[in-house]
Structures are given as structure tokens and as C-alpha cells.
C-alpha positions as CSV (number, residue, x, y, z in Angstrom):
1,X,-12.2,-21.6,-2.5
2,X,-11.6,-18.8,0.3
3,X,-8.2,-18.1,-1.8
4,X,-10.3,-17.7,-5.0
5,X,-12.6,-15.3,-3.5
6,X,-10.1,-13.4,-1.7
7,X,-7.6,-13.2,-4.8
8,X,-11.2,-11.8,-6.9
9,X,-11.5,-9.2,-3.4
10,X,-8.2,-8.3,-4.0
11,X,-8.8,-7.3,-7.8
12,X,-11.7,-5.5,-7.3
13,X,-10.4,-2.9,-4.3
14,X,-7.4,-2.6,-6.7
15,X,-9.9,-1.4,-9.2
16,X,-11.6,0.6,-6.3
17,X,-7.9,2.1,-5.5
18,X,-8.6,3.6,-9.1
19,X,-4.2,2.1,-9.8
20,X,7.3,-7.3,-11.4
21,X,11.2,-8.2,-11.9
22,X,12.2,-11.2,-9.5
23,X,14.1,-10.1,-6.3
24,X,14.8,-10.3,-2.7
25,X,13.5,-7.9,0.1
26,X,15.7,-6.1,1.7
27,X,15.2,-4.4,5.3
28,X,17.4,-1.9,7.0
29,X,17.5,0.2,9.6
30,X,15.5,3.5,8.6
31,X,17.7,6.2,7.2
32,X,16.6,10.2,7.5
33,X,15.0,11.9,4.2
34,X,14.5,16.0,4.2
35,X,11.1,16.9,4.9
36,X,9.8,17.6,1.1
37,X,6.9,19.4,-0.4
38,X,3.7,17.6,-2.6
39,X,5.2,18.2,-5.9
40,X,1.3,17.7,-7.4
41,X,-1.4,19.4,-5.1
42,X,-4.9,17.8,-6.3
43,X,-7.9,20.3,-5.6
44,X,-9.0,16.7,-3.3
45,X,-6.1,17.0,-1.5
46,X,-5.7,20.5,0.1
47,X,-3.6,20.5,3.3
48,X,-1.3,17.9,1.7
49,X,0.7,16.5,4.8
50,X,4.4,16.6,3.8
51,X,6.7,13.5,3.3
52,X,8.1,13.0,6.7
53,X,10.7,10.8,8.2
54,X,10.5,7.0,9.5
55,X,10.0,6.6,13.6
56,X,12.4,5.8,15.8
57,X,13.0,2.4,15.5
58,X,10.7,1.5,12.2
59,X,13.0,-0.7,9.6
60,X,12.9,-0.1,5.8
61,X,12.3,-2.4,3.1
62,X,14.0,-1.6,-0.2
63,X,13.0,-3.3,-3.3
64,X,16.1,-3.8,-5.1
65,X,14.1,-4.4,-8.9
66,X,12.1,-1.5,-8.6
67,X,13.9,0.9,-6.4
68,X,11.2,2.0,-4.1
69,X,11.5,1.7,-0.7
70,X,9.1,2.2,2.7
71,X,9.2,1.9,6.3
72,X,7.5,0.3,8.9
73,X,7.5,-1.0,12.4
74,X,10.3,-3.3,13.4
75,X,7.8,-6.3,14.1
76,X,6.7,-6.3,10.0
77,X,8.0,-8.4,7.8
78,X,7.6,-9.3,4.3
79,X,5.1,-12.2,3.6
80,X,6.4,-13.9,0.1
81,X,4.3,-18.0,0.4
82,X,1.6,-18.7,-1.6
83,X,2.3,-15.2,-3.8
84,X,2.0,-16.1,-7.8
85,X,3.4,-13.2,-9.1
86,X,6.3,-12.2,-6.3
87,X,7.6,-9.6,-8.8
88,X,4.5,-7.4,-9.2
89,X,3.4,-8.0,-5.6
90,X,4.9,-7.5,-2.5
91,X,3.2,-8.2,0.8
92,X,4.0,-7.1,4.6
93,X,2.8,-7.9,7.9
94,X,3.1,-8.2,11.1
95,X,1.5,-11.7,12.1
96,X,2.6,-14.9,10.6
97,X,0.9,-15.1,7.1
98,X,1.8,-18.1,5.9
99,X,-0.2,-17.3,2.6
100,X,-0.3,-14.4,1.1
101,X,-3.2,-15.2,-1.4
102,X,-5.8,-16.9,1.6
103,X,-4.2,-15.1,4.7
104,X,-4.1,-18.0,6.4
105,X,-2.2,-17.5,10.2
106,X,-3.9,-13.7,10.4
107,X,-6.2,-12.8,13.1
108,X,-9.3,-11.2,13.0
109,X,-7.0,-8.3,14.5
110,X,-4.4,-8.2,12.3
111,X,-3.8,-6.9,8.7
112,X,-1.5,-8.0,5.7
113,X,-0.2,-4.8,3.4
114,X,0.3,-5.2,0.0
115,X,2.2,-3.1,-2.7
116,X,1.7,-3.3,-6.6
117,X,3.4,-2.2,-9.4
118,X,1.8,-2.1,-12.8
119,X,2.0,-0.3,-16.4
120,X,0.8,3.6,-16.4
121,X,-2.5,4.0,-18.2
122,X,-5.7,6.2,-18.7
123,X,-7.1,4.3,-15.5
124,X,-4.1,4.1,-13.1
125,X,-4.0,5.8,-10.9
126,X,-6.9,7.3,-12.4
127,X,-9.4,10.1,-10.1
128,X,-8.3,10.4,-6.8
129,X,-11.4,10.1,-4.2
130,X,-12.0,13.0,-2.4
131,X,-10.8,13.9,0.9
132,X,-14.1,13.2,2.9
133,X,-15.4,10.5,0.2
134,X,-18.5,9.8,2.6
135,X,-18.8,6.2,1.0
136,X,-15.7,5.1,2.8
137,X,-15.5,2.6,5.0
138,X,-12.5,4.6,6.9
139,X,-11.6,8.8,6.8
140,X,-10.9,9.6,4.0
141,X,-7.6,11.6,4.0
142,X,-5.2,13.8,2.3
143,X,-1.6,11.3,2.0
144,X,1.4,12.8,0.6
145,X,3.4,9.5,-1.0
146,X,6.9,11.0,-2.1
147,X,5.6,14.1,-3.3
148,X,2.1,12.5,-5.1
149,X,-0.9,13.9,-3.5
150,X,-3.1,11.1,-3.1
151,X,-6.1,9.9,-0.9
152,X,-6.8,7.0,1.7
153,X,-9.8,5.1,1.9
154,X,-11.3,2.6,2.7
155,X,-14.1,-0.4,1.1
156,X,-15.4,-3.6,1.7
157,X,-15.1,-6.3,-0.6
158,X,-17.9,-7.6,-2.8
159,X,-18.3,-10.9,-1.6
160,X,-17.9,-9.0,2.3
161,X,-14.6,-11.6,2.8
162,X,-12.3,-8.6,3.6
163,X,-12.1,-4.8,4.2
164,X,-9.4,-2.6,2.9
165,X,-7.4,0.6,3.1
166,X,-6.0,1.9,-0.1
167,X,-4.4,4.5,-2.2
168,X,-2.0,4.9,-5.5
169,X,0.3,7.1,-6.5
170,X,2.2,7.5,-9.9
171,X,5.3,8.4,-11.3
172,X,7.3,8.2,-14.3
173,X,5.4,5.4,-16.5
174,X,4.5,3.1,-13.6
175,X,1.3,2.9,-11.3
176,X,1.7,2.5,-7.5
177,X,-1.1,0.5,-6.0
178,X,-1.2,0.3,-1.8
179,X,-3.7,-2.1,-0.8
180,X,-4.0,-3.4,3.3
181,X,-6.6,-5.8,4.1
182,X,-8.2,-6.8,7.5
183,X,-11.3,-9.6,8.0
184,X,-13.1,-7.4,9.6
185,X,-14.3,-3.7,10.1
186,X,-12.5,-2.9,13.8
187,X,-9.6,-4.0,12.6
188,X,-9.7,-1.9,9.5
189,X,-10.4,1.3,11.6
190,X,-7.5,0.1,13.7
191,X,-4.7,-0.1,11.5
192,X,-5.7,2.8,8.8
193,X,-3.5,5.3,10.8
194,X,-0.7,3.1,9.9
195,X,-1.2,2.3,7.0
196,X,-1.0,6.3,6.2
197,X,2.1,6.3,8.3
198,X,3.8,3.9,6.4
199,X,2.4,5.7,3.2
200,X,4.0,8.6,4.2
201,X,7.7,7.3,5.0
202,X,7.5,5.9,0.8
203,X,9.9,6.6,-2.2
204,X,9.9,5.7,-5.5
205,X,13.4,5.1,-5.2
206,X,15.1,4.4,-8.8
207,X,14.0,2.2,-11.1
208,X,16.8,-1.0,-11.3
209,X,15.6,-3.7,-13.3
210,X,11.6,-3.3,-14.0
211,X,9.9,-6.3,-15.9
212,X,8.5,-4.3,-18.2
């Protein structure tokens, strides 16, 4: 039952976010990328930060179907059990998730990240929140992911089972949904700055073998 109510929290802070090929993760050892400019200011997202480099030490995860890639701490790892559709969704953490639909092995300190891929339409990614959006539930702030200007924020689920941290970004014809969820507000606070850091190291990589 808690994986049915956390798959339907799931699906509604996509919708809140306003934004799949089989294949195996991939992580490396960071590699530098020039310092680049927001290629699409949004009037939301004045003071874009620029795309920067991955730290010292973070290892990058290339998906080899869709060609994006992003970086994170060395301790992260992808989470691929109890995932129904592994080619649209790709989950990260740093705990032992044994199941990426319930979270089952996370702590109430801990959060899972997820990524999703989908179609390019009138409502992905859709209106970007505002920098400042006062109903969030963490700063919302300017994120520059690979030259989209987007927005973080932050919401609680409907049924209050989990809190997130979330933002899209777009480019060619597909939607890129960023989606990290905690079990509880501390936590959420805790790993936002992260979560943009992480944001921040993305590309969109080229496109391999999309599903569709």
C-alpha cells in the first residue's frame, strides 16, 4: 500500500515539477566541462548561475540510451530494484534503497534522486516557478541545467508521505524531469543544496537510442 501511495506522490510532484530505452548505468570518474553561459535566460531566473564543473572527487553517471550525463558524490549510486519502467526512470542515492518505488532501506535522513525522461509537450516543462515562489517548501532558486534556465523547489506530497525538491529542463523534443524525495522536512532542507549541485554538473549529452 505505502508503494501505491508513494508511486501516486511521485506523479503528482512530477506534475508540480510542471515536466525510456533499456540500458546500463555507467559511472566514471568526473571529467572537466568549460564554464558555459544560460543559453535561455527566463525573466524568473535572473542571476542564472553558470554550468560549472563536477567537485573533486564526485563520479559521473552517463546514460548510455539517452546520452545525458550528471555527477555526484562518490558514495551515490544508482538504485535500479523495484523500478517498473528502468528506461524512463533512473534513480540515485546514497543509502541502500532496496526499492526504488517504496524506498524501503532509506532513513529518515536520507534522500533517493530520481531523473525522468518523457515526450515534449504544451505542459513539459511547462511555466517555470519563480525564483522566490513563497509556497515552497525549500528556496526557491535560479539553476542553470546545461544552459536551461530553470528553478528549484520544493513541495510536500498530497497524502504528506514524502517531500521533494524538483526542477525540469528541456531540450530538443524531450522533457527533463529532476525529482529528489526525503520522508521528511529536515531532511529536505538538508539535501536541497545538493540536489542543485548535482543539477548544475548535468548535460544532455547526445541522444543514442531513445524509446521514442
Amino acid at each position: 500500500m505505502y508503494g501505491l501511495r508513494l508511486a501516486s506522490a511521485l506523479l503528482f510532484l512530477l506534475a508540480v515539477s510542471a515536466c525510456g530505452s533499456p540500458s546500463t548505468a555507467k559511472l566514471a570518474a568526473p571529467s572537466s566541462h568549460p564554464t558555459t553561459a544560460a543559453q535561455n535566460p527566463s525573466p524568473s531566473a535572473t542571476a542564472m548561475p553558470t554550468v560549472v564543473s563536477a567537485p573533486v572527487g564526485w563520479i559521473t553517471y552517463t546514460e548510455p540510451a539517452w546520452g545525458y550525463s550528471i555527477s555526484m558524490p562518490a558514495d551515490w549510486h544508482p538504485v535500479t530494484a523495484g523500478e517498473q519502467n528502468p528506461a524512463q526512470f533512473k534513480h540515485f542515492s546514497s543509502e541502500n534503497v532496496t526499492n526504488a518505488a517504496t524506498l524501503k532501506g532509506m532513513d529518515s535522513k536520507g534522500m533517493e534522486m530520481t531523473i525522468i525522461v518523457s515526450q515534449l509537450n504544451s505542459g513539459c516543462p511547462g511555466d517555470q516557478l519563480p525564483v522566490g515562489f513563497p509556497q515552497s517548501t525549500v528556496p526557491a532558486v535560479a539553476v542553470n541545467i546545461d544552459g536551461y534556465a530553470s528553478v528549484v523547489s520544493g513541495a510536500q506530497a498530497q497524502d504528506l508521505s514524502v517531500w521533494s525538491v524538483q526542477a525540469a529542463a528541456a531540450s530538443s523534443k524531450y522533457c527533463y524531469s529532476f525529482v529528489a524525495l526525503t520522508l521528511n522536512h529536515d531532511a529536505q532542507l538538508k539535501w536541497a543544496p545538493l540536489f542543485e549541485q548535482m543539477l548544475a554538473t548535468f548535460r544532455f549529452g547526445t541522444l543514442i537510442a531513445p524509446p521514442f
